[in-house]
C-alpha positions, 0 to 999 in steps of 0.5 A: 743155275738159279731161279730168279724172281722174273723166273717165277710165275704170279700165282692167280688167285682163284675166286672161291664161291661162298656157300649160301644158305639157298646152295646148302638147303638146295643141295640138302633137298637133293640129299633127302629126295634120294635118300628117301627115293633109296629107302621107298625102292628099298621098302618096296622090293622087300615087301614084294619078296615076301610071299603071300602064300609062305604059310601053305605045305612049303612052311617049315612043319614047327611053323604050323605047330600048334601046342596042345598040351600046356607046359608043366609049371611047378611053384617056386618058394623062396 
């Protein structure tokens, strides 16, 4: 069986919508104000982990040391 041209059906152009300058700075805008809503939440829920009171008994004793004896050094000749 072969396929005439009568068998074939048209093929429909499909309109294609041009991008403009309003459509890219409209969606470029969209793109940013999330992005930066993202980064702010981001920011915000980090610096709300950190706890205030981090350096009280709970700190890693070498956090609270101090140095009392100053290092040794000794001259290099070259």
């Amino acid at each position: 069986m072969a396929i005439g041209l009568e068998d074939a059906s048209a093929v429909q152009g499909q309109l294609v919508r041009r991008v403009t300058l309003g459509w890219f700075l409209k969606r470029s805008l969209i793109g940013i104000a999330i992005l930066l809503v993202a980064m702010g939440g981001l920011a915000w829920l980090t610096y709300a982990s950190i706890d205030p009171d981090g350096d009280g008994d709970l700190a890693p004793k070498a956090a609270n040391a101090t140095r009392e004896v100053p290092a040794r050094t000794s001259p290099i000749e070259l």
